[in-house]
C-alpha positions as CSV (number, residue, x, y, z in Angstrom):
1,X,32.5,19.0,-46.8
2,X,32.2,15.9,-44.7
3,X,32.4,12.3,-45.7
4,X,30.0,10.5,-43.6
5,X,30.4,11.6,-40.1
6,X,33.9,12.6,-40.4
7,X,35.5,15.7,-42.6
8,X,37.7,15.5,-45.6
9,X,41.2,15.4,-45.0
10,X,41.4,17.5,-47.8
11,X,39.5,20.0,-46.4
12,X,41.3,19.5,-42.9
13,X,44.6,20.4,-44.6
14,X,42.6,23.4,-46.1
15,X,41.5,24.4,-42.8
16,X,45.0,24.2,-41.1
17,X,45.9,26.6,-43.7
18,X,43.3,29.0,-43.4
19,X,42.0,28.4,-46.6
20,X,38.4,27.5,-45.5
21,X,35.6,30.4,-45.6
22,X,34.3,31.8,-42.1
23,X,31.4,29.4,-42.4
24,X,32.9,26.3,-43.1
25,X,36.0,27.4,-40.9
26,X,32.8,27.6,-38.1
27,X,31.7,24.4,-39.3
28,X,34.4,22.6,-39.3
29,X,35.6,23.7,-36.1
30,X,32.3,22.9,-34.3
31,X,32.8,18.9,-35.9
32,X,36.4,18.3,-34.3
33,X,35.3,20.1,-31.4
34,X,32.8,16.7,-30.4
35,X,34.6,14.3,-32.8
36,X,37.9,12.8,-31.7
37,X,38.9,11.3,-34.6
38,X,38.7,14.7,-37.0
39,X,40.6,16.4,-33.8
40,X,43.2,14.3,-34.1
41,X,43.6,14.3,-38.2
42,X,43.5,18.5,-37.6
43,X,46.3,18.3,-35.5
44,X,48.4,16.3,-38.0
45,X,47.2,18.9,-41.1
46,X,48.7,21.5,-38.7
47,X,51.5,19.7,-38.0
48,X,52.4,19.6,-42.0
49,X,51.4,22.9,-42.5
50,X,54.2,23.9,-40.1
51,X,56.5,21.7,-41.9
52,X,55.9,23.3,-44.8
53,X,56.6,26.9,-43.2
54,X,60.2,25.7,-42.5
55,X,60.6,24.4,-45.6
56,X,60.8,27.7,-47.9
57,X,63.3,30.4,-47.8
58,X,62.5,33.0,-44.9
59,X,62.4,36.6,-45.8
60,X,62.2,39.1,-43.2
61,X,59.4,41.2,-43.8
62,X,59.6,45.1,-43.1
63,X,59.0,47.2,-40.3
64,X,55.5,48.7,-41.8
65,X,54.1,45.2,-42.8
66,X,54.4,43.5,-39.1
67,X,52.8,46.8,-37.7
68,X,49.7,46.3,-40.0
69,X,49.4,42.5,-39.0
70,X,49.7,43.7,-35.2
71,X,47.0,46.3,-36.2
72,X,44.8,44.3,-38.2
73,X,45.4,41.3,-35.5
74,X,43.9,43.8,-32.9
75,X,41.0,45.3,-34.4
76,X,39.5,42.1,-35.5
77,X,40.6,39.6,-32.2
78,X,37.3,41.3,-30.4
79,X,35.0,41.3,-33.2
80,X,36.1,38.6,-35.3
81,X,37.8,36.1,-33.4
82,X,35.8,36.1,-30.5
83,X,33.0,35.5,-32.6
84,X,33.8,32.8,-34.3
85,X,35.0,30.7,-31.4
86,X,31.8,31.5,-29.4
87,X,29.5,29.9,-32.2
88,X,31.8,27.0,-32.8
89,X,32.1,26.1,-29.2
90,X,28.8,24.3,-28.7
91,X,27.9,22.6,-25.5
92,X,27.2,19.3,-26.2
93,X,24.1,18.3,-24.0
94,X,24.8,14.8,-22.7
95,X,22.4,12.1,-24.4
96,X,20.9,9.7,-23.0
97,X,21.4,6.2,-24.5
98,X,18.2,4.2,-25.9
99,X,18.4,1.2,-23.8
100,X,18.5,3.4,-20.6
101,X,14.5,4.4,-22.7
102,X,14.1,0.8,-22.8
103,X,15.7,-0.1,-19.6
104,X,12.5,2.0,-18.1
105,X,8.8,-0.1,-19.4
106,X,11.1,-3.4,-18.6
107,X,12.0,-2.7,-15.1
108,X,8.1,-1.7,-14.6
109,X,7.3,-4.7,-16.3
110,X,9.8,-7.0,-13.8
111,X,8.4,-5.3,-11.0
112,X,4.7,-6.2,-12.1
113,X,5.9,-9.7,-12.9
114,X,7.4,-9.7,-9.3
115,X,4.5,-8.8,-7.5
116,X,2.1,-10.8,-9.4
117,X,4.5,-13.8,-8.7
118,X,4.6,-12.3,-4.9
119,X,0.8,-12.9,-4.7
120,X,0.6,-16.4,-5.8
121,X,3.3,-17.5,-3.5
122,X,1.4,-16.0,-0.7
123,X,-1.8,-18.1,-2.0
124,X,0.2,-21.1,-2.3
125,X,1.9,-20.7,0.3
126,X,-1.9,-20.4,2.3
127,X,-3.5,-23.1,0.1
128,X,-0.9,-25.7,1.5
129,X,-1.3,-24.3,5.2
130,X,-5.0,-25.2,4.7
131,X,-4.3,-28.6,3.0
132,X,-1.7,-29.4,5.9
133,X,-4.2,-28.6,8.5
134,X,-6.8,-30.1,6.6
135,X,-4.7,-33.6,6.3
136,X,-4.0,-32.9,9.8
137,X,-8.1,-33.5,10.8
138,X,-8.5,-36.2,8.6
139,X,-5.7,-38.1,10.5
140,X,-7.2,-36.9,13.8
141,X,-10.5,-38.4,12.5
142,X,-9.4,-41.7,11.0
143,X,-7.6,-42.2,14.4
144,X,-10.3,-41.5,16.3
145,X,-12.8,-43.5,13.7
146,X,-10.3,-46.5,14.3
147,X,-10.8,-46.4,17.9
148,X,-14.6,-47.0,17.3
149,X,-14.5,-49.7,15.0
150,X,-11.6,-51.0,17.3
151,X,-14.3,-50.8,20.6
152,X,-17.3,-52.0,18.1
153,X,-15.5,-55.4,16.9
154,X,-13.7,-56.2,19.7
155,X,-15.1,-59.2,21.2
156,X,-15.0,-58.3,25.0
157,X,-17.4,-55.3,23.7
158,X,-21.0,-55.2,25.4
159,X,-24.0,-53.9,23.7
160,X,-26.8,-52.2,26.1
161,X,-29.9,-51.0,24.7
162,X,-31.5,-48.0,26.0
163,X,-35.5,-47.0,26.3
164,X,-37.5,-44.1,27.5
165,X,-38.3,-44.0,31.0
166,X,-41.7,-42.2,30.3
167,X,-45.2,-43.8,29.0
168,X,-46.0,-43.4,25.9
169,X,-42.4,-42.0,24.5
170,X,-40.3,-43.5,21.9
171,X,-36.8,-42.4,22.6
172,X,-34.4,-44.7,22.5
173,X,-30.7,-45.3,22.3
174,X,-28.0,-47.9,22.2
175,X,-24.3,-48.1,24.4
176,X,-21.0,-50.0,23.1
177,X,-18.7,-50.3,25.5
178,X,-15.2,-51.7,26.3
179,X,-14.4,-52.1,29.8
180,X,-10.9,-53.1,29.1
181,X,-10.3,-49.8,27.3
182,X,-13.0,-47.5,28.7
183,X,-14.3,-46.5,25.2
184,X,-18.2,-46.6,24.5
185,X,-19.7,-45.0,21.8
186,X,-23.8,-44.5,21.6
187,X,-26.6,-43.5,19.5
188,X,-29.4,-41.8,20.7
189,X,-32.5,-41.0,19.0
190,X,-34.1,-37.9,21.0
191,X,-36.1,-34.6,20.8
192,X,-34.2,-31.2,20.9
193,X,-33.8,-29.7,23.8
194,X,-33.7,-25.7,24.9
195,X,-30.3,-24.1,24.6
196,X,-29.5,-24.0,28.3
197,X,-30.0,-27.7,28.6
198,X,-28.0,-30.4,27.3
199,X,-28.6,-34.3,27.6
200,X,-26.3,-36.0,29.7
201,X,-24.9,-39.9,29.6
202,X,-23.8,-41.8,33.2
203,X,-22.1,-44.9,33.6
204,X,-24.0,-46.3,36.4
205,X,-21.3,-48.8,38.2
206,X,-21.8,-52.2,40.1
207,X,-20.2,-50.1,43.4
208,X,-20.3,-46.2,43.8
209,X,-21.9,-43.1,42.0
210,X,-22.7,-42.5,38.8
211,X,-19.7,-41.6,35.6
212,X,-20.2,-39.1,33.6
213,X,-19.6,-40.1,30.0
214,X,-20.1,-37.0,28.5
215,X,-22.9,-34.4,26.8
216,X,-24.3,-34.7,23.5
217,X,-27.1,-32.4,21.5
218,X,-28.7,-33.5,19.1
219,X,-27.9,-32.2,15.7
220,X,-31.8,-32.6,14.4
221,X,-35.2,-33.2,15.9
222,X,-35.9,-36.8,15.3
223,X,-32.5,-37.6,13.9
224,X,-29.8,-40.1,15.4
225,X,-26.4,-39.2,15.6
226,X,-23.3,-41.3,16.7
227,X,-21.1,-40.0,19.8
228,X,-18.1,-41.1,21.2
229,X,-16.7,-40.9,24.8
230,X,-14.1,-42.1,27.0
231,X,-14.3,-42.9,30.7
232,X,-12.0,-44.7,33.7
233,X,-11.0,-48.1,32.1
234,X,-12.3,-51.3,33.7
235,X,-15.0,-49.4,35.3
236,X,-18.2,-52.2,35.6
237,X,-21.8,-51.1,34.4
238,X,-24.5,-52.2,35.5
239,X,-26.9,-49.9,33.5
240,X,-26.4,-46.5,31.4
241,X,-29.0,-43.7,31.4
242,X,-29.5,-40.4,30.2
243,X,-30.8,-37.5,32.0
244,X,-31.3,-33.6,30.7
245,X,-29.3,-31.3,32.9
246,X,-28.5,-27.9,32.4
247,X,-25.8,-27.0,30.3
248,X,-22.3,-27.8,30.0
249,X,-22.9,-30.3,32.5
250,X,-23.0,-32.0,35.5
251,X,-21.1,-33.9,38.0
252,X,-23.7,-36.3,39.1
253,X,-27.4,-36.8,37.6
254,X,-29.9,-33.7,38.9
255,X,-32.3,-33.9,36.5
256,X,-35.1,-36.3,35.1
257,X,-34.3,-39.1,33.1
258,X,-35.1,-39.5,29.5
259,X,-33.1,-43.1,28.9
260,X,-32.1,-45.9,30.7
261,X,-30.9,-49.4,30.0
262,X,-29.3,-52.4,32.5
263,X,-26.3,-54.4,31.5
């Protein structure tokens, strides 16, 4: 009855003329019911199905035949009729289209992609925060490391060595310092000390009391380390010592000393 996913126009004109069974009458109504196209081409078989109608001699038919049309009209529009338009009218559940289906694992998929591309900024993102900070101290350092070998090769620099103060000991240490600039830097080879006490480092000057030049620990027993300090420039030594005081320091010497060494 159809041809491909339309009907036959010849059974179209068949239908507009009621020639059609009651199923395919069904059938063919539920088709143009959803299909546009085979709506349209109905309308048009209808249309020459009237034409035809006014194109043959009219003869008035008699009293007793329009009463059985009236009567038959009425018996079956309940039964029949009603029938027939109630199984062709067929709701037509709205579809949804396949690439709204697809539309669904690929949006998951962006949002995974998303997130995963989320994370690695935020690593990245940290990675070159550490790496700026971590540039950041190296510069700090080399500064700083500039300054020593600045103070250690400038010519005006004075080298004091320092010795234990007590018999029989062999700590020992050794002062660089600058007086223009008031940088010195020292090594001192000592024992550990408790963790309430710290060794201390004074400037002891031609005229007045002793400058502190700072607190150091040592960072193993019977290991030398290299410290840094800066103190008033143009301040004149004439010896450096190092006593143990209790920790974080002192303003003036209180306790014994372990080094000492004149200019």
């Amino acid at each position: 009855m159809t041809n491909g996913p339309h009907i036959r126009e010849a059974d179209l004109e068949l239908y507009a003329l009621g020639a059609l069974s009651d199923q395919q009458a069904v059938e063919a109504l539920q088709h143009v019911s959803i299909c546009e196209l085979c709506a349209q081409k109905l309308a048009e078989s209808r249309g020459h199905v009237a034409l035809l109608a006014f194109g043959v001699d009219q003869e008035k038919p008699s009293p007793s035949v329009k009463e059985k049309l009236f009567a038959k009209i009425a018996a079956g529009r309940d039964a029949n009729s009603v029938a027939i338009f109630s199984t062709a009218i067929v709701e037509k559940k709205p579809s949804t289209p396949l690439w709204n289906w697809l539309l669904i694992p690929a949006t998951a998929a962006l949002a995974i992609l998303s997130f995963a591309l989320w994370r690695q900024n935020v690593q990245l993102f940290a990675e070159l925060r550490d790496a700026h900070r971590i540039a950041s101290d190296f510069e700090k350092e080399r500064v700083r490391v500039q300054k020593l070998i600045n103070v250690l090769s400038a010519p005006d620099t004075i080298t004091v060595k320092l010795a234990g103060t007590a018999d029989g000991t062999h700590n020992s240490g050794i002062v660089r310092y600058n007086i223009r600039s008031g940088l010195l830097v020292y090594i001192a080879d000592l024992p550990p000390l408790p963790a309430t006490k710290v060794y201390q480092l004074w400037l002891v000057p031609t005229d007045g009391v002793p400058i502190s030049a700072g607190t150091f620990v040592p960072p193993a027993p019977g290991q030398s380390h290299l410290f840094s300090s800066a103190i008033p420039s143009n301040s004149e030594p004439k010896a450096f010592a190092v006593t143990i005081e209790p920790a974080p320091g002192v303003p003036q010497p209180t306790g014994p000393k372990v080094l000492l060494g004149a200019t």
